[in-house]
N, C-alpha and C positions, 0 to 999 in steps of 0.2 A: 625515477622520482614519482614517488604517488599525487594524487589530486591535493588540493589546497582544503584545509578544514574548514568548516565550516566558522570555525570560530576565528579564526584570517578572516574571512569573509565580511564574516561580522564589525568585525575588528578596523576594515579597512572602508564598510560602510558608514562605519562610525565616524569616523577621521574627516570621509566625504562631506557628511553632512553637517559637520560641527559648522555654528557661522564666523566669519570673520570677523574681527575688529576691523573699524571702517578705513583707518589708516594702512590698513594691510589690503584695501578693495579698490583702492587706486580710483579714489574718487576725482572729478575733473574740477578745477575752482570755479567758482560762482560767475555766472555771467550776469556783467552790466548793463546791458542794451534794456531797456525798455521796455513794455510789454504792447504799446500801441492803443491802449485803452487809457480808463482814467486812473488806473490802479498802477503805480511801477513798481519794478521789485527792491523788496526790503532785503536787500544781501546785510546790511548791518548786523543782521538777526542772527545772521550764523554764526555759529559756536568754531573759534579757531583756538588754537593752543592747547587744546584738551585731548590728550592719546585717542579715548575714544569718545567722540561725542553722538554717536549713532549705529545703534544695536539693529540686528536683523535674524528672519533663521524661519522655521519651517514647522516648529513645536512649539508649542506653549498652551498655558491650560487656560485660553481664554475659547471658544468654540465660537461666539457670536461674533458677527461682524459689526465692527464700532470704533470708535475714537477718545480719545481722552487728554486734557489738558490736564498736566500736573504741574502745581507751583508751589506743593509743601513738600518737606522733608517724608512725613508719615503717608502722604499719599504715594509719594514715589516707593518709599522701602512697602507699602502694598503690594503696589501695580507688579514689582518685581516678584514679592512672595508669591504673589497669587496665581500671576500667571506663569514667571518661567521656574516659579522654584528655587530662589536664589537670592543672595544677598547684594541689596542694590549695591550698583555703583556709589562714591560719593559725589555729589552734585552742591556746589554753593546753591543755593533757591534765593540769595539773594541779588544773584548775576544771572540765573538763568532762569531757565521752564524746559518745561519738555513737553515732546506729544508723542501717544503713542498710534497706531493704525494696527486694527485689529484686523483679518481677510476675511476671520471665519473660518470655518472648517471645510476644509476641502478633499476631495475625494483620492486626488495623486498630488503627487510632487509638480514643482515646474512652478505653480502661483508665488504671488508676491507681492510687498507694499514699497513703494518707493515714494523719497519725499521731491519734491518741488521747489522752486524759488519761489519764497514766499511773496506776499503783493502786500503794497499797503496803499490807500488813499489819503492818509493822513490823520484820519480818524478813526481807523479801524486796521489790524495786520491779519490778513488771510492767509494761512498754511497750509499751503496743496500738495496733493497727494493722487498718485496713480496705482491702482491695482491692476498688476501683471496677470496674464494668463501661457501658461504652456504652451510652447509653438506644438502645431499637427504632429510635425516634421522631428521633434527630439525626443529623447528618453527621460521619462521622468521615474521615480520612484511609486512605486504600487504601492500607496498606503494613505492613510488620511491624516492631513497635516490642518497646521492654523496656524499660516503665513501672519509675522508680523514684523513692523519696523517701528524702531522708536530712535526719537531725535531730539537732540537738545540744543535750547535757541535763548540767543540774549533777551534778560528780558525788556521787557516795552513796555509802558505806564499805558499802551494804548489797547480798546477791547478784541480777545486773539478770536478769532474763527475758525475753524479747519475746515476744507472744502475735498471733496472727491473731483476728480479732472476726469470723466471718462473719455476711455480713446477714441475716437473718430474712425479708425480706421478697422472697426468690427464690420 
């Protein structure tokens, strides 16, 4: 039996890196405790009953790193052309919003955006977000990507914010 082609290879890198639908990522349900401050979390905000309400992945043709709040129809089928190439999901905009987190472009594999339970004080709903980095210790892919995650959240009458969380533990 000879060596595997290269187009296997290909074939089966492919397959690797495609991203999941979030129902398939075994996400954990929203926790209710409190956050200790004067903000607690807005879990009302999250989007249930929808297959997918939270896209992720490793490519997209956004390169800068940034954020964006979408609550139209034409900004969302944008964000989707623009950046991953593709015809949006469809989204009610009059039940939801979305956010997207851009990483930026990064030199390997392994980076990432993950969302947050969001915070409200009552007057304001903050939507956090953590950018991942590569463990030392794993293997990533040799190539340069532009980590992104986008989420979609009930919407609030109230003004949304998106905030970066950096980790403490650099």
């Amino acid at each position: 039996m000879g060596s595997p082609s290269i187009g296997a290879a290909v074939a089966l890198l492919a397959v690797l890196l495609t991203p999941l639908p979030a129902h398939a990522m075994g996400r954990k349900p929203a926790e209710t405790k409190k956050s200790g401050g004067p903000m607690e979390i807005a879990s009302a905000l999250a989007v249930t009953g929808i297959p997918a309400s939270e896209w992720r992945g490793q490519f997209c043709g956004e390169s800068a790193a940034g954020t964006r709040v979408v609550d139209r129809p034409a900004d969302w089928e944008k964000l989707w052309r623009m950046t991953m190439n593709q015809t949006a999901p469809a989204v009610d905009f009059q039940k939801h919003f979305a956010v997207a987190v851009f990483a930026g472009s990064r030199p390997t594999g392994g980076y990432g955006a993950e969302f947050l339970e969001p915070l409200t004080d009552g007057r304001s709903v903050v939507i956090r977000y953590r950018l991942r980095a590569p463990s030392s210790r794993g293997f990533v892919i040799q190539a340069f990507t532009q980590p992104y995650a986008v989420k979609l959240y009930n919407k609030t009458p109230l003004p949304v914010a998106v905030d970066e969380i950096k980790d403490e533990a650099k």
